[in-house]
Each structure stands twice: as structure tokens, then as C-alpha cells.
C-alpha positions as MATLAB code, in Angstrom:
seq = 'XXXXXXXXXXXXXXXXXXXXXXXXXXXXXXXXXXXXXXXXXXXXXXXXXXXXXXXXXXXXXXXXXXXXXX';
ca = [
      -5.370  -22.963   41.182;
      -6.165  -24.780   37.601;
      -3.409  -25.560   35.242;
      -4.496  -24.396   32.066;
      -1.353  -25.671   30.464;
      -3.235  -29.194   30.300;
      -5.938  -27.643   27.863;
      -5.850  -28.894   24.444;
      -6.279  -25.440   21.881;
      -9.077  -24.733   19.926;
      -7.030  -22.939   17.324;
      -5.403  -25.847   14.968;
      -8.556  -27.052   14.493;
      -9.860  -23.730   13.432;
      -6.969  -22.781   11.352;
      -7.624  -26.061    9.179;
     -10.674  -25.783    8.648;
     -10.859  -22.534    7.516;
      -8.092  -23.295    5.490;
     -10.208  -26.182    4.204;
     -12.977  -24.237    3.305;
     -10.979  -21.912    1.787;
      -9.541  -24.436   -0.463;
     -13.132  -25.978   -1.723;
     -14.693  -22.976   -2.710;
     -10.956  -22.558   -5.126;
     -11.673  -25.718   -6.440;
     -15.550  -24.877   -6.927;
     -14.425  -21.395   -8.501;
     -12.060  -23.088  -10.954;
     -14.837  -26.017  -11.940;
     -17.299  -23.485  -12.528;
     -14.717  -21.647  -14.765;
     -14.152  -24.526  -16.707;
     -17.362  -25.351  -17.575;
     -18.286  -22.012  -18.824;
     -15.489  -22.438  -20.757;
     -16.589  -25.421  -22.436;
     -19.881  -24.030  -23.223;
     -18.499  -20.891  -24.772;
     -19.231  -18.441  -22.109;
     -16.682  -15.316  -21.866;
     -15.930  -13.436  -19.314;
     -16.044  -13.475  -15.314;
     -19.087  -16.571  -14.342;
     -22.323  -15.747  -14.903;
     -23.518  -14.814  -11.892;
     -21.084  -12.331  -10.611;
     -20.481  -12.686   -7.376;
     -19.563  -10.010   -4.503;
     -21.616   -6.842   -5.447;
     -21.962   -8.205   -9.063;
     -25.340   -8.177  -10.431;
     -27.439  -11.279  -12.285;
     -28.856  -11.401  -15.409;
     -32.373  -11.042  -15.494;
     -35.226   -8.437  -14.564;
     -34.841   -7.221  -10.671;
     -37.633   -8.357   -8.320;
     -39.996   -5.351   -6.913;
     -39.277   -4.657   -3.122;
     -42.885   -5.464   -2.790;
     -42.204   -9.068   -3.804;
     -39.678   -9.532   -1.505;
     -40.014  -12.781    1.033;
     -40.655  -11.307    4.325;
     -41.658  -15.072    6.029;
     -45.669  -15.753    6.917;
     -47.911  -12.539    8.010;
     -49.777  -13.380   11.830;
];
């Protein structure tokens, strides 16, 4: 029968580097912050993420990128 015991886990290195990305985007969040701060911006960042909409006219679904037509 196979000894599993001698297995090295998959889940530390998961754990940090989820963790790890987790971390970045803060730091990318706060940066981003910052600068609109410096150039006078108010509010939440410009382009509002999660369900948030951008500035600017919306595309028609016609336009849309649907890759190369065969």
C-alpha cells in the first residue's frame, strides 16, 4: 500500500500565494488612490470597479469583439 504521509502538501503554497496576491492588488488599490488624490480627483477611482460603470459613451452590442469571422 503507498504511504501518503511522505507527500509534501499543496496547500501552504496555495495559501501564500493567494495571500500574496491579495496583498498586491491592496497596495495597487491604495497607489491608485493616492494619485487621484494628488490630481484632485474625489470620490471612489475613476473607473469603478465591480459592477461600477466607466465614464464615457457605451459601445453598441454590434461593435462588440466577437474574434475573426471563417
Amino acid at each position: 500500500m503507498y504511504d501518503n504521509s511522505k507527500q509534501r502538501s499543496a496547500v501552504l503554497p496555495l495559501v501564500l500565494s493567494t495571500v500574496g496576491s491579495v496583498l498586491v492588488g491592496l497596495v495597487v488599490r491604495r497607489l491608485r488612490e493616492d494619485r487621484a488624490a494628488a490630481r484632485g480627483v474625489t470620490g471612489p477611482a475613476p473607473s469603478a470597479g465591480r459592477g461600477g460603470r466607466r465614464a464615457g459613451p457605451a459601445r453598441s452590442p454590434r461593435r462588440t469583439a466577437r474574434g475573426p469571422v471563417l
